[in-house]
N, C-alpha and C positions, 0 to 999 in steps of 0.2 A: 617731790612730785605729788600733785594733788589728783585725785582719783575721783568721779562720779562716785555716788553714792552706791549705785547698782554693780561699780567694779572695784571698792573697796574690798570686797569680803573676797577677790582677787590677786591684792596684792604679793608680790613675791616674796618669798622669805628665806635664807640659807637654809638649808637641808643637812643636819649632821645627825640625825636618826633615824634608825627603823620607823617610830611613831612621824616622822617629816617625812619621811617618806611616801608614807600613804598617805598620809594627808596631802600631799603637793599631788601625788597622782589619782588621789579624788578631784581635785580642784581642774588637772588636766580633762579627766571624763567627762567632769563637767563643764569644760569649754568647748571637748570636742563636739558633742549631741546638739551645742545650740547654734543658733543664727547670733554669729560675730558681728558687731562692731569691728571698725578696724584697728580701736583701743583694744579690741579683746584678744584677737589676732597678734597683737605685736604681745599681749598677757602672754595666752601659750604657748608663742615663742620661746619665752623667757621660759616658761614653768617646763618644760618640754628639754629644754639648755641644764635647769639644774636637777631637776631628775636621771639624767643621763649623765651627767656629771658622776652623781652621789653614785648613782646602779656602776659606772665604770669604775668607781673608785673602792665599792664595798663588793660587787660581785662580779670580778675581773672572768673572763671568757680565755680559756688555755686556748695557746695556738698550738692545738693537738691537729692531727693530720686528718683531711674533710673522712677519711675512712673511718679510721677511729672516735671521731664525731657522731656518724650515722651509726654506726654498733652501737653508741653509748643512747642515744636516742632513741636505737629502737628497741632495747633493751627494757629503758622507761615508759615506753608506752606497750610493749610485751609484741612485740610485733616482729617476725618473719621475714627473711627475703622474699618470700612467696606476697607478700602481703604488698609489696612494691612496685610488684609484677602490674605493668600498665600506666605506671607512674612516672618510671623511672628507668630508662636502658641500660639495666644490669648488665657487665657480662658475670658469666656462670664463676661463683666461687670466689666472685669480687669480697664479697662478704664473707 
């Protein structure tokens, strides 16, 4: 496939690293912010397919219970049931 000169520095590439990694989801940020072509469009398709690829493949998501999910999240961001209050219809002690 021959590429415009402006969507060469575009081109997809396999992702089998940390360092491909960001690089590929640089390359996605920087398709999201601009006004696509529809060359560019079917780009971050692609680049969008193999980054979620590599992220499902290197940092798999436990099918832990949505319960146990929200403790573990709110833990990381240091945050309270109290702190859900209006967000979310807790009942009491769900947590």
């Amino acid at each position: 496939m021959s590429l415009k000169p402006s969507l060469a520095e575009y081109q997809p590439q396999s992702i089998t690293t940390e360092a491909d990694n960001e690089r590929a989801f640089a390359v996605v940020e920087k398709l999201i912010v601009k006004d696509r072509s529809l060359e560019e469009d079917a780009l971050l398709d692609l680049w969008v397919l193999l980054v979620e690829q590599f992220e499902e493949e290197h940092y798999p998501i436990s099918n832990a219970a949505p319960q146990k999910m929200l403790q573990f999240l709110m833990e990381q961001c240091d945050l309270r049931q109290v702190n859900l209050v209006g967000i979310a219809r807790l009942q009491r002690n769900y947590l």
